[in-house]
Each structure stands twice: as C-alpha cells, then as structure tokens.
TORKOL-4160 file (C-alpha; in steps of 0.2 Angstrom, whole numbers, padded with zeros to 4 digits, m for minus):
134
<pt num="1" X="m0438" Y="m0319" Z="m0240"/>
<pt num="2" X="m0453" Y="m0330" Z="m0248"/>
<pt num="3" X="m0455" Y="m0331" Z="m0267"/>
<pt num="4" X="m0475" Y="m0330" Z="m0270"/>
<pt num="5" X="m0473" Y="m0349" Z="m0274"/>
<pt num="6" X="m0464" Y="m0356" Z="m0256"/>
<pt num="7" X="m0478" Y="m0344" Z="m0249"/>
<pt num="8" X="m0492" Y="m0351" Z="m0259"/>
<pt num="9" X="m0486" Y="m0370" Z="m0254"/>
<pt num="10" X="m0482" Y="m0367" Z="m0238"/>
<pt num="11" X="m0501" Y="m0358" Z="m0233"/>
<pt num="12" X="m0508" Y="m0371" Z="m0243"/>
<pt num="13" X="m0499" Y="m0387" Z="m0234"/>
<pt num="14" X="m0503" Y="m0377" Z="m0218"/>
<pt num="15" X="m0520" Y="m0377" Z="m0220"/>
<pt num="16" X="m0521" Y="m0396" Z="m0224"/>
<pt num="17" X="m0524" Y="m0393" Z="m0242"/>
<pt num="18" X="m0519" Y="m0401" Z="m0258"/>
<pt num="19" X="m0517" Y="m0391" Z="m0274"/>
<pt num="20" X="m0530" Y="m0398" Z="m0280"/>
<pt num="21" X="m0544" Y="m0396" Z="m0263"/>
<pt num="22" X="m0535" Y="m0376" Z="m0265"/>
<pt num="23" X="m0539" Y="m0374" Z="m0283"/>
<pt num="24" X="m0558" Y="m0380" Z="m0277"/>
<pt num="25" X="m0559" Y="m0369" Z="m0263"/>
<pt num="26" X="m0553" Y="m0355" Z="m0273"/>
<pt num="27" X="m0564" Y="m0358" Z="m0287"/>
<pt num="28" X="m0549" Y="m0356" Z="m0301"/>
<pt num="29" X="m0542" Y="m0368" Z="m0314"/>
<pt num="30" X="m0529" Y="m0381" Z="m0305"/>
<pt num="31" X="m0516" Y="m0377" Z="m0320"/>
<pt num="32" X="m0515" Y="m0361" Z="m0312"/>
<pt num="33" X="m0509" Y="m0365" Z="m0292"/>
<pt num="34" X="m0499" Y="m0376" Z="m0301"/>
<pt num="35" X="m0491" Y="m0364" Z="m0312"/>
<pt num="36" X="m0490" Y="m0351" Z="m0295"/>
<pt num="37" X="m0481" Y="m0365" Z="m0286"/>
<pt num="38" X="m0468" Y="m0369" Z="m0299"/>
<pt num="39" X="m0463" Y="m0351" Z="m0302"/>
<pt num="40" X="m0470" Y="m0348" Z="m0318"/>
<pt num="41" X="m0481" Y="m0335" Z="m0311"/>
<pt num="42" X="m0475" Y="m0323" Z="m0304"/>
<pt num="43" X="m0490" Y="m0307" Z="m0306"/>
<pt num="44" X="m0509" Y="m0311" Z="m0302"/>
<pt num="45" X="m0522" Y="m0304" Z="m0310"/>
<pt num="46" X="m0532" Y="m0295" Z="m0299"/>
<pt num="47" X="m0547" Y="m0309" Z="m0297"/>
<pt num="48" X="m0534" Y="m0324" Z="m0295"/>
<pt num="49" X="m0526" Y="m0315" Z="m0282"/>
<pt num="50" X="m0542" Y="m0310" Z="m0273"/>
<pt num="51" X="m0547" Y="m0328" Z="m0272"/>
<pt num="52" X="m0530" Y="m0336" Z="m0268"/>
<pt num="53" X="m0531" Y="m0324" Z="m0253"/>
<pt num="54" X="m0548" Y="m0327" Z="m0247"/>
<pt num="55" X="m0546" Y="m0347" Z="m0248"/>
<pt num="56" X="m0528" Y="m0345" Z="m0239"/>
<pt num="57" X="m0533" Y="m0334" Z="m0228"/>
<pt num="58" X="m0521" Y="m0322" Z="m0230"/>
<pt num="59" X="m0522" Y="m0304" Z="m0234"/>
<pt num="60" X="m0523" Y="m0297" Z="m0253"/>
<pt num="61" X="m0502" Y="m0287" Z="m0246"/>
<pt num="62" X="m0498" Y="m0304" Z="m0242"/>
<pt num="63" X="m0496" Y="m0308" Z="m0258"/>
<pt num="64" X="m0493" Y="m0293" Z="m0266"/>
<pt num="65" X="m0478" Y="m0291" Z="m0257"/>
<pt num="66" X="m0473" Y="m0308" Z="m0265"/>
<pt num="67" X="m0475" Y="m0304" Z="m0283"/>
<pt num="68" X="m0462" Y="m0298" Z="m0293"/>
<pt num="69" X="m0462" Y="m0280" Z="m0298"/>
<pt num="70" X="m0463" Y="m0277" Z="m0315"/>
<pt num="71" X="m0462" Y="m0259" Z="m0314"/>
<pt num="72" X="m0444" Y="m0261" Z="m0306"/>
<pt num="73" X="m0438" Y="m0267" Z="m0323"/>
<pt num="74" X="m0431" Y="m0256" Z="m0335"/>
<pt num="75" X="m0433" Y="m0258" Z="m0352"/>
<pt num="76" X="m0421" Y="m0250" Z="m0365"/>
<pt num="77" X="m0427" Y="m0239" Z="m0380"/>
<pt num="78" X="m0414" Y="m0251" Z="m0392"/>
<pt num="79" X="m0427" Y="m0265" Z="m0384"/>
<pt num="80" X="m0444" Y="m0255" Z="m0388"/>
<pt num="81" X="m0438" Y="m0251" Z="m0404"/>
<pt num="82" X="m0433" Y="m0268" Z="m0407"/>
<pt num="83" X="m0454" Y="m0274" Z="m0404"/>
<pt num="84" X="m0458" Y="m0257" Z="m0412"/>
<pt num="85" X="m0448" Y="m0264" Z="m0428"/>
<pt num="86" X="m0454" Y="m0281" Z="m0427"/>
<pt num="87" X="m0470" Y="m0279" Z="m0427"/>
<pt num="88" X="m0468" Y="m0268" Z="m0441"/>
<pt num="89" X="m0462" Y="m0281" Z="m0450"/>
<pt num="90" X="m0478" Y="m0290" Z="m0447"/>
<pt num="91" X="m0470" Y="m0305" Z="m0434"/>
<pt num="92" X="m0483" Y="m0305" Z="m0421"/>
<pt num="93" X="m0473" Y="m0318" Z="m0410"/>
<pt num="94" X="m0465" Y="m0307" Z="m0399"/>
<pt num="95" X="m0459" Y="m0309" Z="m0379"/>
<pt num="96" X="m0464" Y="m0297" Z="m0366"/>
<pt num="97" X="m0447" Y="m0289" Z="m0362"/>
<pt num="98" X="m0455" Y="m0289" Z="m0344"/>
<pt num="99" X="m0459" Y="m0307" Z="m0341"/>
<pt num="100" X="m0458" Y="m0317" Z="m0355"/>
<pt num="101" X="m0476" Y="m0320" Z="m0359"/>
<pt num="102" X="m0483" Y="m0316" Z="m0377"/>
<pt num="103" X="m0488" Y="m0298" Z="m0383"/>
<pt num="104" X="m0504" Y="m0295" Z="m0389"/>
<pt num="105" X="m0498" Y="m0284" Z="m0407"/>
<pt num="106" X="m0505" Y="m0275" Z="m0420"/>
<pt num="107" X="m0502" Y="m0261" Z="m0430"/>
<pt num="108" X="m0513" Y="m0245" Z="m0429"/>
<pt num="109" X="m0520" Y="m0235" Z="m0448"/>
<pt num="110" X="m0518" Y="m0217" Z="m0444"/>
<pt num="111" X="m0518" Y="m0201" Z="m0452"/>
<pt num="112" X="m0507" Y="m0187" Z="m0449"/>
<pt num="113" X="m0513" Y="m0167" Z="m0452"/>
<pt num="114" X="m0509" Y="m0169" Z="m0471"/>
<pt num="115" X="m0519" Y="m0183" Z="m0471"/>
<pt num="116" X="m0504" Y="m0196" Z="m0474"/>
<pt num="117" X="m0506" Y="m0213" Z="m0469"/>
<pt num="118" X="m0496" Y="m0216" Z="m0452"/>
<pt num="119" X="m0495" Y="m0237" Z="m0447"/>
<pt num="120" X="m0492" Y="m0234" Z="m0426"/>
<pt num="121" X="m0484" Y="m0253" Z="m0417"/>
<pt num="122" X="m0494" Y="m0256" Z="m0403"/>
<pt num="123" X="m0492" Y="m0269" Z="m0391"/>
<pt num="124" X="m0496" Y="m0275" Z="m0372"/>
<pt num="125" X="m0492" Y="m0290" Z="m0364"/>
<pt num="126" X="m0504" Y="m0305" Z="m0359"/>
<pt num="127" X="m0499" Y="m0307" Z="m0340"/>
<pt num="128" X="m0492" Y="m0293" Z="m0334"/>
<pt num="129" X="m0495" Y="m0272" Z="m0334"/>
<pt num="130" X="m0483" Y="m0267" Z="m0351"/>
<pt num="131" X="m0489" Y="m0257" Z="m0364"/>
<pt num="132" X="m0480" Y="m0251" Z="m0379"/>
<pt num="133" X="m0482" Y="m0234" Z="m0378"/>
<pt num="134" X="m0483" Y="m0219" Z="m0391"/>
C-alpha cells in the first residue's frame, strides 16, 4: 500500500511535474508538498487536500485513504492527565500525543455553583483533530 507521500510523488512525477510547478498549480506554499513528500505530513487540512486533489487529478478518497488515522490512536488517561497536569503547571510546550505537532494550551477561569474559582486545562493540537476534552 502507498503512504500519502510515495502517492503524492508518484502522481506528481506522473504528470510531469516538479514540486515546485505542483505547489504552483495547486496554489499552496512549496514548504508544504515538500513537507507531504518527506512524510512529516501525514493529515491535510481540508483546503490543502482539496487543492492537492484538483492539481493531481485525483479524487479528495484518494488521498483520504492515504492519510493516517488519527482517531485509530488511543490515548491513555495516565497521557491526558499527564498534559492536564502540565499545563497546570503553566508549561505551554506540550506534543500532541496524536502526531507530534504542538498544542495550542491555556487554562480556562471558571466558577463552580458556590461560586469557587475552577482553572479547567484545555488543549487541541495544530495539525491534527485532538482536543482535550472535559
């Protein structure tokens, strides 16, 4: 089976295009087929992945297919407390347990029924679909 990236290059070398002449057809940033190419990619954004299809000619399942599933991987509740904890502690550089990429943190000011200050972690990764949830 392809990886996203093989598939990418292979379309792409296909069609008689550079990275560079694909990242011009598609209209998106160069940095970005390169990064899909070398396998640091692994989950489009919506947009990208509509643009890479059109400019491949490929479908939008063609590449969907291709990109790794994040909702496939489990993430264990010593992990989530773990980020819960850390951003507690006020660290804000702080891995997706998903993919890698950074989390966006911050801690949210609430008040319980007797009016009490409650501070709530809450995180959700720059690249790919996870959310620290309540």
């Amino acid at each position: 089976m392809d990886t996203l990236a093989s598939f990418v290059q292979k379309t792409r070398d296909n069609l008689g295009m550079s990275a560079r002449g694909l990242a011009k057809k598609a209209n998106i940033d160069l940095s970005i087929i390169e990064d899909i190419e070398s396998g640091k990619d692994l989950f489009l954004p919506v947009t990208i992945r509509q643009k890479l299809a059109k400019a491949l000619r490929c479908s939008l399942e063609d590449l969907i297919a291709l990109e790794r599933g994040y909702q496939d991987i489990v993430v264990s509740d010593d992990v989530i407390m773990s980020i819960r904890q850390r951003i507690l502690n006020h660290e804000t550089d702080i891995a997706c347990p998903k993919c890698g990429q950074p989390l966006v943190v911050r801690i949210a000011k609430m008040y319980d029924l007797e009016d009490n200050l409650v501070l709530q972690p809450k995180a959700h990764c720059s690249k790919c679909v996870f959310q620290l949830r309540d």
